[in-house]
C-alpha positions as CSV (number, residue, x, y, z in Angstrom):
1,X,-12.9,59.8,-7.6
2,X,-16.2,59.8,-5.2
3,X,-18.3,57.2,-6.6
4,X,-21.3,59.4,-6.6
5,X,-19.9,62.1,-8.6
6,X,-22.8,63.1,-11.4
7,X,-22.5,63.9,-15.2
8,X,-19.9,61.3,-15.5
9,X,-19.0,59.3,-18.7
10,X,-21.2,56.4,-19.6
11,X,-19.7,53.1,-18.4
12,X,-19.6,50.4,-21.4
13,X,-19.9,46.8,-21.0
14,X,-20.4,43.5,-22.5
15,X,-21.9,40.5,-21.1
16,X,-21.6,37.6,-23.4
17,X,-24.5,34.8,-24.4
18,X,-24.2,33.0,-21.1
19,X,-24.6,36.1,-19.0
20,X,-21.0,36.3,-18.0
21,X,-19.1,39.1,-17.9
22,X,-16.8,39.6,-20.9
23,X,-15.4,43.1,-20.3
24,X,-16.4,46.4,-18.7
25,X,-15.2,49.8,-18.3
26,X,-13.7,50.7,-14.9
27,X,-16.9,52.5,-13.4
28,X,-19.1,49.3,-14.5
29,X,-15.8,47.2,-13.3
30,X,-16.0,48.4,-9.7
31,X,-19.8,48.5,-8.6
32,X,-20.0,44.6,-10.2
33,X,-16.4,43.7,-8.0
34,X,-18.1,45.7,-5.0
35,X,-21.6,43.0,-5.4
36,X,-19.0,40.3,-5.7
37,X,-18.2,39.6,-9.3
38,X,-15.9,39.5,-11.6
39,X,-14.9,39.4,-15.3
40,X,-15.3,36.2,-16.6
41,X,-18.1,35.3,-13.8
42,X,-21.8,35.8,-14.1
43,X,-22.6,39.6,-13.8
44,X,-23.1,40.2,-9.7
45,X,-25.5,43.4,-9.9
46,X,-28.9,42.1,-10.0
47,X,-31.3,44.8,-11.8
48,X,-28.8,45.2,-14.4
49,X,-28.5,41.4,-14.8
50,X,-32.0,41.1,-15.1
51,X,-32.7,43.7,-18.0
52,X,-29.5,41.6,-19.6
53,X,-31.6,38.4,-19.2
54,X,-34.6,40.0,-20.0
55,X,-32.7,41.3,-23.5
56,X,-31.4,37.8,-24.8
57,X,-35.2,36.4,-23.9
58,X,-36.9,39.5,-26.1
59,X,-33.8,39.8,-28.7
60,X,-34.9,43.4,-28.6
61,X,-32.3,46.5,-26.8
62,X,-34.1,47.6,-23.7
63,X,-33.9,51.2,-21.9
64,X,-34.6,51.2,-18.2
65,X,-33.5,52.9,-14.8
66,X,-32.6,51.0,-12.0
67,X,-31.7,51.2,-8.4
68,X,-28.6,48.9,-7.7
69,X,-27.3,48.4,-4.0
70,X,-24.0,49.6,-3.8
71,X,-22.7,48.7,-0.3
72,X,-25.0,50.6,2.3
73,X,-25.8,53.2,-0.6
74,X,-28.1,53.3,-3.7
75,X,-27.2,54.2,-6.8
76,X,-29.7,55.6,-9.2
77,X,-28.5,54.5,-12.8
78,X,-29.8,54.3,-16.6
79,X,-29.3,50.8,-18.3
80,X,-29.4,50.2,-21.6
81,X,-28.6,46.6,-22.9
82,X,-28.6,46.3,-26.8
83,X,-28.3,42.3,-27.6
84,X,-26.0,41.4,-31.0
85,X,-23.9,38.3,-32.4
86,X,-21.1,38.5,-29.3
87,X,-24.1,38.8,-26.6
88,X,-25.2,41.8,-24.8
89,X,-23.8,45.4,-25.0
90,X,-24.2,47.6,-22.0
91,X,-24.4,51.4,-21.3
92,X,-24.9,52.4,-18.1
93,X,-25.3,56.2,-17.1
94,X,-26.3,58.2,-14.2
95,X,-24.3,57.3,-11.6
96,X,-26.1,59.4,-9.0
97,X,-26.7,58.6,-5.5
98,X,-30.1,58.2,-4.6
99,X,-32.1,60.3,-2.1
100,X,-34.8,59.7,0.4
101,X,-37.7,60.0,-2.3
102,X,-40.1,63.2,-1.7
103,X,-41.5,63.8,-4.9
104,X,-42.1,67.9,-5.7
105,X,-45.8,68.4,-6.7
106,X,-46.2,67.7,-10.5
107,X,-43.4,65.2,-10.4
108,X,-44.3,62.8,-13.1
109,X,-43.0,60.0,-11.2
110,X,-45.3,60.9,-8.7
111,X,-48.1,61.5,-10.8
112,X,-47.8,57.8,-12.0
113,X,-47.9,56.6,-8.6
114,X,-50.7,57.9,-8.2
115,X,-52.3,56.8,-11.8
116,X,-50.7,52.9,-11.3
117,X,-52.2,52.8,-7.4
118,X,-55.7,52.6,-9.6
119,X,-54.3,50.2,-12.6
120,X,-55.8,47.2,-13.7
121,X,-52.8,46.7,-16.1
122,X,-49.4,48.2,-15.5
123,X,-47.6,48.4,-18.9
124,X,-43.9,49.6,-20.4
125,X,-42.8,49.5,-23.9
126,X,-39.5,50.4,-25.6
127,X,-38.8,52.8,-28.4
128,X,-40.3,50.4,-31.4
129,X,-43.0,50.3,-28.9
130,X,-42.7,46.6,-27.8
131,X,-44.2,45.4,-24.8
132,X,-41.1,45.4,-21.8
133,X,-42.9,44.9,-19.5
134,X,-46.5,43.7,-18.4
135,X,-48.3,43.8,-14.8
136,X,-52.3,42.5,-15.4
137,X,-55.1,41.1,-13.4
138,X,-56.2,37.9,-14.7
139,X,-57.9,37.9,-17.3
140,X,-59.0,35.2,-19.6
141,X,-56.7,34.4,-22.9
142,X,-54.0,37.3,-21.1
143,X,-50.8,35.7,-20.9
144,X,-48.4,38.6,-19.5
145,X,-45.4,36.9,-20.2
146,X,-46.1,36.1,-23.6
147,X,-47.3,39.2,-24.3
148,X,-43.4,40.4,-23.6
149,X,-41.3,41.7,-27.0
150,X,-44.8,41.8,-28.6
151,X,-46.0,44.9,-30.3
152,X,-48.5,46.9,-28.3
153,X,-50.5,46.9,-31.0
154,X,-51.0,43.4,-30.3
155,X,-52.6,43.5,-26.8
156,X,-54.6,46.8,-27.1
157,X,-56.6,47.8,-29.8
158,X,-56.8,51.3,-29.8
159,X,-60.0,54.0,-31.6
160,X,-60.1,57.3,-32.5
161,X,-61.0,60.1,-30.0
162,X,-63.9,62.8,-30.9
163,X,-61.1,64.5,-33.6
164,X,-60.4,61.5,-35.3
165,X,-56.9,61.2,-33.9
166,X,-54.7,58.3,-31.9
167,X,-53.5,60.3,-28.3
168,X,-51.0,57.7,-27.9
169,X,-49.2,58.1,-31.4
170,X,-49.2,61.7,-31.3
171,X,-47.8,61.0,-27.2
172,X,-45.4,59.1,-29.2
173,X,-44.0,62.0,-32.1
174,X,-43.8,64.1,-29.7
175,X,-42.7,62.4,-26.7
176,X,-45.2,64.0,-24.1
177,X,-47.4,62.3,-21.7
178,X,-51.0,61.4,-22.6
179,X,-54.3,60.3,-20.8
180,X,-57.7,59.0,-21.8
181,X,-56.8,57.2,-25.0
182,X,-59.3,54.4,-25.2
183,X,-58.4,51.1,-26.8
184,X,-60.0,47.3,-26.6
185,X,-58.4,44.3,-24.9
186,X,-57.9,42.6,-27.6
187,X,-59.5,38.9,-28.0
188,X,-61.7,39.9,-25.0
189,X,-64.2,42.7,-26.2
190,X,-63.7,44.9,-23.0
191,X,-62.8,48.4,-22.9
192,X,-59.6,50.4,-21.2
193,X,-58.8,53.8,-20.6
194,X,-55.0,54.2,-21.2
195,X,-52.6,56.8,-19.8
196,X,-48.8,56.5,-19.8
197,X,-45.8,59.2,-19.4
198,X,-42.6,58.8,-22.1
199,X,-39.3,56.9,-20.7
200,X,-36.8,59.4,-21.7
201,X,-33.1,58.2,-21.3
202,X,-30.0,59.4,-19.9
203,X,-29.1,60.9,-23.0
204,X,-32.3,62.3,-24.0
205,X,-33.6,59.6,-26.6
206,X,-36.7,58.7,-26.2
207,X,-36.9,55.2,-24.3
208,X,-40.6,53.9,-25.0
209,X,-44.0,54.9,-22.9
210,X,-44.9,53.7,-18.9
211,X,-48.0,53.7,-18.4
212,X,-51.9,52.2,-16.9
213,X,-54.6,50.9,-18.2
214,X,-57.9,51.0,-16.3
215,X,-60.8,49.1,-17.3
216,X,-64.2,51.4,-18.7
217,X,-67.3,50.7,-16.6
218,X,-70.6,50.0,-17.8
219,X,-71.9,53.6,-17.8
220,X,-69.1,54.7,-19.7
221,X,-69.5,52.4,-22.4
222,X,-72.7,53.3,-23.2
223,X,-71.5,57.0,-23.4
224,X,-68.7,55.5,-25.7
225,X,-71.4,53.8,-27.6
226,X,-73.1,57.3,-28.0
227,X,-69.9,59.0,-28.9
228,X,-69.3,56.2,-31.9
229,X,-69.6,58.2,-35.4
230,X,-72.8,57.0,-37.8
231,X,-71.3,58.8,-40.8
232,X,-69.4,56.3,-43.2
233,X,-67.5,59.0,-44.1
234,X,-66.1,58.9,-40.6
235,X,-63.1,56.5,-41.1
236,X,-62.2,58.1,-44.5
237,X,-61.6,61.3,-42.5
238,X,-60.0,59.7,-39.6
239,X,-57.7,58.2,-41.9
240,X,-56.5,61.9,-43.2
241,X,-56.6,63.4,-40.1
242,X,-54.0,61.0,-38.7
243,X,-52.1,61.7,-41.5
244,X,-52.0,65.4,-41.2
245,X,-51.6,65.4,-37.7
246,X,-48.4,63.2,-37.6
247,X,-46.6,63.1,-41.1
248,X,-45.4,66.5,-40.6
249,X,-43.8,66.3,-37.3
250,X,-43.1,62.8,-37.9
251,X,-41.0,63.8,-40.9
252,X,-39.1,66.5,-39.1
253,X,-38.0,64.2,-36.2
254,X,-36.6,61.8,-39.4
255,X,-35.2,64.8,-41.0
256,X,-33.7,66.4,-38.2
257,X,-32.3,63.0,-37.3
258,X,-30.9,62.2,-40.4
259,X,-28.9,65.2,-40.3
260,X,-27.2,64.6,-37.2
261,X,-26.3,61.1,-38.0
262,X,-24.8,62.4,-41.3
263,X,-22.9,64.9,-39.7
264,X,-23.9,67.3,-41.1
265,X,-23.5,70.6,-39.3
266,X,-20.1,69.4,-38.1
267,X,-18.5,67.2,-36.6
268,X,-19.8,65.0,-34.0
269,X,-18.9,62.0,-31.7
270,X,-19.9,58.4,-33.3
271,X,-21.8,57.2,-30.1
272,X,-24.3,60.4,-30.5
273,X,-24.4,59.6,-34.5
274,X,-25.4,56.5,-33.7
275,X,-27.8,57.8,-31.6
276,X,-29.5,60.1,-34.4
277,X,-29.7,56.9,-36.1
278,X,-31.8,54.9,-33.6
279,X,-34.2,57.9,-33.7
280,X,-34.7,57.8,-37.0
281,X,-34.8,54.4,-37.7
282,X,-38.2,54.6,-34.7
283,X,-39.6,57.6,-36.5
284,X,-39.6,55.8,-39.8
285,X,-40.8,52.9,-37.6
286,X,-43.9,55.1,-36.2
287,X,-44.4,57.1,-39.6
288,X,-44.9,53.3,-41.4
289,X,-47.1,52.5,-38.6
290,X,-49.3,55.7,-39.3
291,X,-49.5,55.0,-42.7
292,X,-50.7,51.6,-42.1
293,X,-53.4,52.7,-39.8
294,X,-54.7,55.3,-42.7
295,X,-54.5,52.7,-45.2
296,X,-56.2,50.2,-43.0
297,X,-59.1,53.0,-42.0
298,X,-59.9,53.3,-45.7
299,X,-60.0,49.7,-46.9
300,X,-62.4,48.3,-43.8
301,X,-65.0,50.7,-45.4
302,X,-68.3,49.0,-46.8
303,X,-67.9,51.5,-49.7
304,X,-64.0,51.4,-50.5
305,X,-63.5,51.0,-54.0
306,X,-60.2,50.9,-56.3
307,X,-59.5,52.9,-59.6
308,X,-59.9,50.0,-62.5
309,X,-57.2,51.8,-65.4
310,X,-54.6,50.0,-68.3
311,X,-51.4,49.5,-66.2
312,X,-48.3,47.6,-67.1
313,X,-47.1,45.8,-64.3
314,X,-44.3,44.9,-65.6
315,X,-42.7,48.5,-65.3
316,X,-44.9,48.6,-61.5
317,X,-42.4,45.4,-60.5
318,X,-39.5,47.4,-62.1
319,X,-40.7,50.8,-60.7
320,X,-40.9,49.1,-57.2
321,X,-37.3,47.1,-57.7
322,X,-35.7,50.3,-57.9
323,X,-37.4,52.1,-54.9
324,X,-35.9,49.3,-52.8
325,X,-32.7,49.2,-54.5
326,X,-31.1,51.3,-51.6
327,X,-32.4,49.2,-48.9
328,X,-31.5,46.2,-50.4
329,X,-27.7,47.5,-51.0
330,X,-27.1,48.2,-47.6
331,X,-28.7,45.2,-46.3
332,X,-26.4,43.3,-48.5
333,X,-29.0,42.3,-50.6
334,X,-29.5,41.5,-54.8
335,X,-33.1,42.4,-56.6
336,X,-33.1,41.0,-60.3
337,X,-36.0,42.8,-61.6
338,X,-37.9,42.5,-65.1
339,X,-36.3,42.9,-68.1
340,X,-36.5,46.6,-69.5
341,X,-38.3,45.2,-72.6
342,X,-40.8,43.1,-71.1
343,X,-45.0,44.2,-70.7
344,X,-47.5,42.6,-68.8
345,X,-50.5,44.6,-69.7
346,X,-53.4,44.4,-66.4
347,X,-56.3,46.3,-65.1
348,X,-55.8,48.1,-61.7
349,X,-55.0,51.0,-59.9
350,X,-51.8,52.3,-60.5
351,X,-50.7,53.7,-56.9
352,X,-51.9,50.6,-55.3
353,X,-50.0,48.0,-57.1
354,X,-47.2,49.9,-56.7
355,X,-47.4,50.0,-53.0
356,X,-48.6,45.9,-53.2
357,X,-45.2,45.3,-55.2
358,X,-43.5,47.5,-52.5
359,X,-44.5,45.5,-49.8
360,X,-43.7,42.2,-52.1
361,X,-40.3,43.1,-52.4
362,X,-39.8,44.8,-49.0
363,X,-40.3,41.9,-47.1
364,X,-38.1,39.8,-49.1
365,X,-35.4,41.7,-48.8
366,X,-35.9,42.3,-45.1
367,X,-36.0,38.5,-44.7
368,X,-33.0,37.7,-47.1
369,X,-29.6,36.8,-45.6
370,X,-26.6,39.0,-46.7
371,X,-25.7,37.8,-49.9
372,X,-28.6,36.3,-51.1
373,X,-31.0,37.0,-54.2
374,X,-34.5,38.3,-54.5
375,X,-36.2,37.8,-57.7
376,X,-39.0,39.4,-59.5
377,X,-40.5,37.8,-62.4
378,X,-43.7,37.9,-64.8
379,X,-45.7,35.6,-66.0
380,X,-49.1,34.6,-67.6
381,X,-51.3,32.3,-66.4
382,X,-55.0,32.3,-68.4
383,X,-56.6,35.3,-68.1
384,X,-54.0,36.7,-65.1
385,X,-51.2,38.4,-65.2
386,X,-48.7,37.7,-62.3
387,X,-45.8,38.8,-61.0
388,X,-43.7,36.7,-58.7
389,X,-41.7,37.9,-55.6
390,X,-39.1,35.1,-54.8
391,X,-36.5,35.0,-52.2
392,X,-34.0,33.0,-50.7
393,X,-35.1,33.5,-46.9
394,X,-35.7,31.2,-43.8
395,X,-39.3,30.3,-45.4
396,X,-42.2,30.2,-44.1
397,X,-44.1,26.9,-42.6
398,X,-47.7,25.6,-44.1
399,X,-49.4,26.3,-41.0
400,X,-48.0,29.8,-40.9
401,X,-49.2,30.8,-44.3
402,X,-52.5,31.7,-43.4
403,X,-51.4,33.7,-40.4
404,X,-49.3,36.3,-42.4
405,X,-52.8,37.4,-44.5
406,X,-54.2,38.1,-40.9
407,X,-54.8,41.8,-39.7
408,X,-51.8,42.2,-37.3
409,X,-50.6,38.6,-38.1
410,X,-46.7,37.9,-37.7
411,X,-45.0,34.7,-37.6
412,X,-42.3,35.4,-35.1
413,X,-43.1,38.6,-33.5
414,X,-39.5,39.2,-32.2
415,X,-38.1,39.5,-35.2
416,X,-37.9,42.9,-36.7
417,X,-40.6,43.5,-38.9
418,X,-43.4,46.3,-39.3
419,X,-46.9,46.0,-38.0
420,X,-48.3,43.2,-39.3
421,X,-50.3,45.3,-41.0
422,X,-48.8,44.7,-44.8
423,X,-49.6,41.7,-46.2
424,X,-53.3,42.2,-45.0
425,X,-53.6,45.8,-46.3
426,X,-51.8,44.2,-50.0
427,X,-54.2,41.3,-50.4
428,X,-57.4,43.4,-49.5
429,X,-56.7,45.9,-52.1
430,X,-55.5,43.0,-54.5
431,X,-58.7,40.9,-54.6
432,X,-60.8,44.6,-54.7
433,X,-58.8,44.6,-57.9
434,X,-60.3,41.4,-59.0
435,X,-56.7,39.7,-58.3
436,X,-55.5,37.9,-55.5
437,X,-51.7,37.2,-54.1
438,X,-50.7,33.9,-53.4
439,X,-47.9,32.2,-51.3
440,X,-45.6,29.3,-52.0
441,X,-42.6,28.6,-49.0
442,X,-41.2,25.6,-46.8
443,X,-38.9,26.2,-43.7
444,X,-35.7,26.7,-45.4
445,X,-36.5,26.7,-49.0
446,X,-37.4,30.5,-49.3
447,X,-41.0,32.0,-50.4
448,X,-42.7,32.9,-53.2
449,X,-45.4,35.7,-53.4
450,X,-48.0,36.1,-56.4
451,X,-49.4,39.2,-57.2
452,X,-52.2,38.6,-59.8
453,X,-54.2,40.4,-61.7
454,X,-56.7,40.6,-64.5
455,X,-55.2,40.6,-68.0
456,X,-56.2,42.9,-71.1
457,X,-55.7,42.7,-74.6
458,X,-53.7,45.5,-75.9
């Protein structure tokens, strides 16, 4: 079989925690024996060993084409190394021998030559849209490589064009290139222009963005100072413009994604199920990101304001409980909730203690070990009613506490989480409530979240 022979199977592989190589399919086999390695010896091809390296660093799976030497010949392939409890699990496609480069007019490739030749920061991020990769002039407070496995969130601030919309997350529903989204530096107060084209895997799944950022002059930040809306009713719009723009097709990717991971319309190999999966998890991913942004947009207004009505939130913990109770199933995961018969009768907004309690229970579960418990429980303290979210997690340090309350704030930003937008958005709208939440953890001994609120007299 000629070596170079396209469309061929994908070549799996495994390379275990200390970068050796555990196994590999026979394609994979013979271009690692050809660099001079074997199974059972460090892996021998060095781009793919370094997006393996790079992988067990980040703890997050990583898409990426490479050009690996094979003898006198160059091999153009697609890597994609997806760490888990054995090590590092490999796919690698393509396969095709690579040509003297002479890129057709248009070529995308080419066109981000062109746009990175003029880069003051060269940038890649995978599907979740973590940072893979990060290329930047020096820059006071920048540390590239600790910026790496980070959200992108977290090194660019980005605003709202002349419609109210994000470029880059509608780039990202619909996987298409996208220029001239502007954005701060964030920590630094200075401006970029941001392009990027979407990494698009072997197999058609979309792989993260590659793109530039270049830094906006003086001149064009006082026309971006001109542009900036005076109307407070700006943000609120902005808020339900993002939302109409990208909950639709946001929710058909999901749907449509669903479907083929469920099998739907017949059947289907698991590899591509699994697949259907990974792109639905990211749209769920992107969709919670949106909402964020839309809740965030409204509560940063001077004149935000919550309804104050009679709820029980009792049956809001109880309500919430059993939104999760799917989540928590699958993530091997226990929610004792309230007892059926049991009121707490508060003042608040109705929709936004749900989504507080939500968020409560959300994160405990996502932070719970298999097998462990999360409990929900009401009490009365004076004149508050609380309801306390308690898990059996890792816990979370003293010094860490006030972190998780800050806009974008994470502990650990390589573990999988959302956007550190949560806990921010939950105490906002609790203390415009005239309530507050609270948190009691040590490393090791779990955490305890508490949602208060006013009381009333029935």
């Amino acid at each position: 079989m000629n070596a170079f022979e396209p469309n061929l199977p994908i070549a799996m592989g495994r390379v275990g925690p200390d970068g050796r190589l555990v196994h590999a399919e026979a394609r994979l086999a013979d271009l690692n024996a050809r660099a001079g390695g074997k199974v059972g010896a460090p892996l021998a091809v060095p781009p793919i060993a370094s997006i393996v390296r790079l992988t067990q660093r980040l703890g997050v799976a990583i898409s990426r084409a490479v050009v690996a030497a094979d003898g006198e010949d160059d091999l153009d392939l697609w890597v994609r190394a997806e760490p888990d409890a054995e090590g590092v699990r490999l796919e690698v496609s393509g396969w095709r021998p690579r040509a003297a480069w002479q890129a057709p007019e248009g070529d995308a490739l080419r066109e981000n030559d062109f746009l990175n030749a003029e880069a003051d920061w060269v940038w890649e991020t995978d599907a979740a849209m973590r940072i893979t990769h990060l290329a930047a002039e020096s820059v006071s407070g920048l540390d590239p490589a600790a910026m790496l496995g980070q959200p992108l969130t977290l090194l660019f601030a980005f605003e709202a064009d002349d419609e109210g919309a994000l470029p880059i997350l509608t780039a990202a529903a619909e996987q298409t290139r996208f220029d001239g989204q502007i954005a701060e530096l964030r920590g630094t107060g200075q401006r970029v222009r941001i392009s990027a084209s979407p990494r698009i895997d072997a197999l058609g799944r979309f792989a993260g963005f590659s793109g530039s950022a270049v830094r906006v002059d003086a001149a064009e930040e006082v026309a971006l100072a001109a542009r900036a809306p005076a109307d407070p009713e700006f943000t609120s719009e902005f808020g339900q413009r993002l939302e109409k723009a990208l909950r639709a097709p946001l929710a058909r990717i999901i749907a449509n994604a669903d479907s083929i991971s469920a099998k739907l319309d017949g059947p289907l190999r698991d590899d591509y199920a699994e697949y259907a999966t990974d792109i639905s998890n990211a749209g769920r991913h992107l969709l919670s990101l949106v909402e964020d942004l839309a809740d965030l947009s409204a509560i940063e207004r001077e004149d935000f304001s919550v309804e104050i009505e009679p709820i029980d939130l009792a049956d809001i913990a109880r309500r919430a409980a059993g939104l999760l109770a799917v989540r928590a199933s699958e993530a091997d995961v226990r929610i004792e909730k309230p007892p059926a018969d049991e009121a707490m009768p508060v003042t608040g907004e109705f929709r936004r203690v749900l989504q507080i309690m939500v968020n409560l229970i959300g994160n405990a579960v996502r932070y719970s070990p298999p097998g462990a418990w999360v409990w929900v429980r009401i009490e009365r303290e004076g004149a508050l009613g609380c309801v306390i979210v308690a898990d059996q997690g890792k816990g979370i340090a003293v010094e860490d506490q006030t972190k998780i309350f800050e806009k974008f704030g994470r502990v650990d930003p390589g573990e999988p989480g959302g956007s550190g937008l949560g806990l921010y958005i939950a105490r906002r709208l609790a203390r415009a409530m005239g309530g507050d939440i609270l948190v009691d953890s040590a490393p090791d001994e779990g955490a305890r979240f508490v949602l208060t609120l006013p009381h009333r007299a029935d």
